[in-house]
C-alpha positions as CSV (number, residue, x, y, z in Angstrom):
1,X,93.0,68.3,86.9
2,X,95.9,69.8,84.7
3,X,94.4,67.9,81.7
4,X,91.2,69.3,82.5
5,X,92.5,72.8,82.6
6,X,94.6,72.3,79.4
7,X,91.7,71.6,77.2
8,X,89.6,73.7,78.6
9,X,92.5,76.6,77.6
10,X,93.0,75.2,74.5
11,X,89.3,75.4,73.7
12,X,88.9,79.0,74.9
13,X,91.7,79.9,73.1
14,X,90.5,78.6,69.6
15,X,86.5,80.0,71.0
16,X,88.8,83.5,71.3
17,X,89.8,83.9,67.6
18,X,86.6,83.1,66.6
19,X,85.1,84.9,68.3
20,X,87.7,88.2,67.1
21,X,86.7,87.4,64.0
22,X,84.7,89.6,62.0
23,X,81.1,88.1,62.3
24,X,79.6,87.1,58.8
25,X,75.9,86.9,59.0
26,X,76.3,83.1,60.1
27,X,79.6,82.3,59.3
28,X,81.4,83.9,62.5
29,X,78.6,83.3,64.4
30,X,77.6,79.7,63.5
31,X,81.2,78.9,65.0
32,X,80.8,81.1,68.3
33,X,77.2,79.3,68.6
34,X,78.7,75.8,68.4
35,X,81.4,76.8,70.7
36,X,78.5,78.1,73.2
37,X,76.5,75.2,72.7
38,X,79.7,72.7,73.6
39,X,80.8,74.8,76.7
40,X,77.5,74.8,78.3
41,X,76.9,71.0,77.6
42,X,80.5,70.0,79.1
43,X,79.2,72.7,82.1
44,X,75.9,71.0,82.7
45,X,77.2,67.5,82.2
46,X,74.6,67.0,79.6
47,X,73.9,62.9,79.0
48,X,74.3,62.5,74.8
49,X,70.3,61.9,75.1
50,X,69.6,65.3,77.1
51,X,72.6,66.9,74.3
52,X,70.2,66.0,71.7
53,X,66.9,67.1,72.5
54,X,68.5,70.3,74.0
55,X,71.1,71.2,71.0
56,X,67.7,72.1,68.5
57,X,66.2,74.4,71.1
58,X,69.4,76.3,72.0
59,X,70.4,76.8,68.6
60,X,66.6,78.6,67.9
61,X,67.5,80.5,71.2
62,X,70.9,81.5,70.1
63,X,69.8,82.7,66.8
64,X,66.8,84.9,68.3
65,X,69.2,86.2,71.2
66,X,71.7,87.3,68.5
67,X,69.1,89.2,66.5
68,X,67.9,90.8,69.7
69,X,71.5,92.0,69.9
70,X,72.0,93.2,66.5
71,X,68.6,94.9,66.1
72,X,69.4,96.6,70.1
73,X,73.1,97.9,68.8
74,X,74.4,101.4,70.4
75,X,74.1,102.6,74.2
76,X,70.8,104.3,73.5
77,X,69.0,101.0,72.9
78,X,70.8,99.1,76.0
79,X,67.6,99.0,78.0
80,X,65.7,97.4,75.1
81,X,68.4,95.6,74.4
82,X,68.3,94.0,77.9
83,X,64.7,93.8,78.0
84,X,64.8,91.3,74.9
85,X,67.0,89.1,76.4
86,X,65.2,89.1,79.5
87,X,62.0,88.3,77.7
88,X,64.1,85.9,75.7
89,X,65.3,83.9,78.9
90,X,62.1,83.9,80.2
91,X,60.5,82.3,77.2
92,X,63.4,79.5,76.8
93,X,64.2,78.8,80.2
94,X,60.5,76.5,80.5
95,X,62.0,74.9,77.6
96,X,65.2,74.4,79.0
97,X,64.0,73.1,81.9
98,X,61.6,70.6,80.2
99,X,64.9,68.5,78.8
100,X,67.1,69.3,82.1
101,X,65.3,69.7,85.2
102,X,64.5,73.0,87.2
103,X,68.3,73.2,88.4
104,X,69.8,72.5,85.2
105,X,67.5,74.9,83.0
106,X,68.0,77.7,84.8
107,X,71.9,77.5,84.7
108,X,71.7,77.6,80.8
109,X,71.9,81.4,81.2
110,X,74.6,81.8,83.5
111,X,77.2,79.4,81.8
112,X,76.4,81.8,78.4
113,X,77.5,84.5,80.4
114,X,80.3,82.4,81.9
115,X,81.3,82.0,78.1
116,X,80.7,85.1,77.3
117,X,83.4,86.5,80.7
118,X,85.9,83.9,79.6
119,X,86.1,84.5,75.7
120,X,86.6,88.8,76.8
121,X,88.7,87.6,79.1
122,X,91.2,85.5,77.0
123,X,90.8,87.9,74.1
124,X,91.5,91.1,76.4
125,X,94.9,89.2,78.2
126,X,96.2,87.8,74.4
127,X,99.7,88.9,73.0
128,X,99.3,92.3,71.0
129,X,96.5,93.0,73.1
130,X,98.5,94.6,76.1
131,X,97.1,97.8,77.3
132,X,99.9,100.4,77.3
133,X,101.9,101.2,80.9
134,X,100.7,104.5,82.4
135,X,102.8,107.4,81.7
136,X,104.4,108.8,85.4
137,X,104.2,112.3,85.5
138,X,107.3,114.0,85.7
């Protein structure tokens, strides 16, 4: 189990200053998508067969949900910005399920997010990062 946690650390740790880095048009994000794409396979226990057929169709999902991001930036846009990735999931997750089974293909979307919670997470509780102590008043 320690092992376990250790690489998992270790990998969320290296997934943390990638993803900090500044994000070149693929460069940054090719790395954060391979990162994805490995974290939700180890999740989902994906068979090397099942890693094949579903790497080709996550990546295409990957690369339209980032768009849907970038094109959606700002607070005024959030609710498109939702919409697309709802209308995104929707559209993938009959894909998804096609190479994993109902169960499995509908858990694609909440490990991304899991990724996503984890990578804030480490990069929000890494040294330099420390929020400042509140002042007391007096």
């Amino acid at each position: 189990m320690k092992k376990i946690l250790l690489i998992t650390s270790m990998f969320l740790i290296s997934a943390v200053s990638l993803w900090a880095q500044d994000d070149d048009e693929d460069g940054g994000n090719e790395k954060i998508r391979d990162k994805m794409n490995e974290y939700i396979q180890q999740r989902l226990s994906l068979s090397d067969a099942e890693a094949k057929k579903f790497t080709p169709v996550f990546l295409e999902y990957f690369k339209e949900w980032r768009k849907a991001l970038q094109d959606n930036k700002g607070p005024e846009k959030r609710l498109d910005r939702e919409k697309k990735v709802i209308d995104l999931r929707l559209r993938y997750r009959g894909q998804f399920q096609e190479i994993l089974g109902e169960k499995r293909g509908n858990q694609v979307f909440n490990q991304q997010d899991r990724f996503i919670q984890e990578l804030r997470l480490l990069r929000q509780n890494r040294p330099g990062n420390n929020p400042r102590p509140l002042r007391r008043g007096g």
